[in-house]
N, C-alpha and C positions, 0 to 999 in steps of 0.2 A: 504494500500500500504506500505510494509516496506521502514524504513528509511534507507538511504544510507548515510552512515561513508564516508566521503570524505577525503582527505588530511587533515584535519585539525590536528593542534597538531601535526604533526611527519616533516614539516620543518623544515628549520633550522638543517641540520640531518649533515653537515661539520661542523668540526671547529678543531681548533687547543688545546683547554682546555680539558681537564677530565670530564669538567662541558659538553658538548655538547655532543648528541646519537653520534654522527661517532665517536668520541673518545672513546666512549663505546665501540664500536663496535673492533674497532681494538684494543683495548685492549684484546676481549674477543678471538678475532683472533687470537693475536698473543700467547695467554696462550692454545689454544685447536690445533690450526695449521690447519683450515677446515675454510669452505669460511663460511662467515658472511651475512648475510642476513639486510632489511629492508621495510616493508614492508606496505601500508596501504589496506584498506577493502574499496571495493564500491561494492555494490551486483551485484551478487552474485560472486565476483574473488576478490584476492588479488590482488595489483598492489607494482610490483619491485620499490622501491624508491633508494636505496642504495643499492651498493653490496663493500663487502671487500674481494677481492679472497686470497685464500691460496698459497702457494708458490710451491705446485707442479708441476708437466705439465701437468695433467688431469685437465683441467678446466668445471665449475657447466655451466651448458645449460644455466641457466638463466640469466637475462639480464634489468638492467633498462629500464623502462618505458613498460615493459613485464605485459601481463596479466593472470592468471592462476585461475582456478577456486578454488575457499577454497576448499570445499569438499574432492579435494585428496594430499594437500599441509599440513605438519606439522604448519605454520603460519594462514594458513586459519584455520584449527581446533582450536588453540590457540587464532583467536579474537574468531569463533561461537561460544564457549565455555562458555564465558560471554553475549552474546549480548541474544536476547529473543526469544523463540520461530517463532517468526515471521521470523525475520530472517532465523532460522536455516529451516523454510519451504521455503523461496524464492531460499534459495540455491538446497534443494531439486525438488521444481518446475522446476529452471531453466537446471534441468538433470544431471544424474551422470553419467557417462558411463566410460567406464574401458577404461585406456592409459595404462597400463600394466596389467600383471595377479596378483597384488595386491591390485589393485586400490578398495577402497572402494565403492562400488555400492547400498548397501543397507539403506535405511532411516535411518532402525531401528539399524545398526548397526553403524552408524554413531553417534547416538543421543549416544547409550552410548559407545561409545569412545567418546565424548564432557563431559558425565559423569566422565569418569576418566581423563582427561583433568583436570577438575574442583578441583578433591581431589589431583591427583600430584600435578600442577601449570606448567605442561608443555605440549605439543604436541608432538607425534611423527609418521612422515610420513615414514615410513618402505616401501620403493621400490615401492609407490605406486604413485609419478610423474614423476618417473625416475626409470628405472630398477634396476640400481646399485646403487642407491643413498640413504643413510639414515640421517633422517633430524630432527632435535631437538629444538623447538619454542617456546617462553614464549611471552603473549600478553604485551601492552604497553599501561595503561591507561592516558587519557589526565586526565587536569582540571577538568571535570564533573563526572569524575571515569567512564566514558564509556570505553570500549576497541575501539580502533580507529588501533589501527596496531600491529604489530607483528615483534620481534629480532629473528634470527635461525642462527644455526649454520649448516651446510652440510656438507658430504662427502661421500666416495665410500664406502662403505658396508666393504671393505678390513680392512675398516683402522678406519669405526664407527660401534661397535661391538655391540653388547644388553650391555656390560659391557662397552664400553665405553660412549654408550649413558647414565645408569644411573649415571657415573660420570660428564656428559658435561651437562645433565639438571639442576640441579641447579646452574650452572656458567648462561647458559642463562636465570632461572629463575629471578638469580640477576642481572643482564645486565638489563634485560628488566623493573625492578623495579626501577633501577640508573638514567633509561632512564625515565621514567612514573614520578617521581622526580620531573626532569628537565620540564617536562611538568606542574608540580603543580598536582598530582593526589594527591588526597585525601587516599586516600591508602595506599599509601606509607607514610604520615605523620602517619598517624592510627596506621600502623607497628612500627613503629619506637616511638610511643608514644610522637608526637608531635600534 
């Protein structure tokens, strides 16, 4: 029976310091100018913990306490990415089915998009939750160096280009490491040569 990633590790997601994820977060907002995501994993969907909207008037569909299958979400690709096979079949078990005409449907082409997931250190869900919407994810390891949730960044296709996306991936990549940090991931000390 796959394990289910609960909440654990991604509370505590307010606060007012540099040191806490929301401040991550709206830092990472206010430098990209596109809504900010956060997010944890309980099989097989993500679940909205935090959102930081951007200051447009187009506002992102999603919504705390929302639940969204990984499979077609740049944040769900960014935990299954880490987490083990097993996983990455429960998500397929529990059905892929297209919500737009980009949506990823296929096992095998899911597996390796979680491959290249792996060598960039990001995700990207290209129009595939959201028609107009392109989405850029880096996961967030707790304490035990498991992936437990996922930081992303969104916006409308207009304005998140292929060339903006690979500029805003590794701001989210580092977000989501600043954040994994603050959880005590082992990873991030290893990085950093601590």
């Amino acid at each position: 029976m796959p394990t289910t990633h609960r909440r654990h590790g991604a509370a505590g997601c307010s606060g007012a310091g540099p040191r806490y994820p929301g401040a991550r977060r709206r830092l990472l907002q206010h430098a990209v100018g596109e809504t900010c995501h956060l997010v944890v994993y309980d099989t097989p969907d993500v679940v909205y913990i935090d959102k930081v909207e951007n200051e447009t008037n187009v506002r992102m569909a999603s919504r705390v306490g929302s639940r969204v299958p990984a499979y077609r979400t740049a944040v769900g690709k960014a935990i299954l990415a880490w987490l083990g096979e097993e996983e990455v079949q429960a998500v397929v078990a529990a059905g892929m089915p297209p919500v737009t005409q980009h949506t990823t449907t296929d096992p095998q082409r899911l597996r390796a998009e979680l491959d290249r997931v792996r060598r960039q250190g990001y995700a990207i869900d290209d129009r595939e939750n959201e028609p107009e919407v392109r989405c850029v994810a880096a996961p967030v390891f707790d304490h035990t160096d498991a992936a437990v949730g996922a930081v992303s960044v969104s916006g409308l296709t207009t304005r998140m280009t292929p060339a903006r996306v690979r500029e805003v991936g590794p701001m989210v990549v580092r977000t989501g490491l600043e954040i994994s940090h603050v959880l005590g991931s082992p990873r991030v000390r290893d990085a950093n040569g601590h």
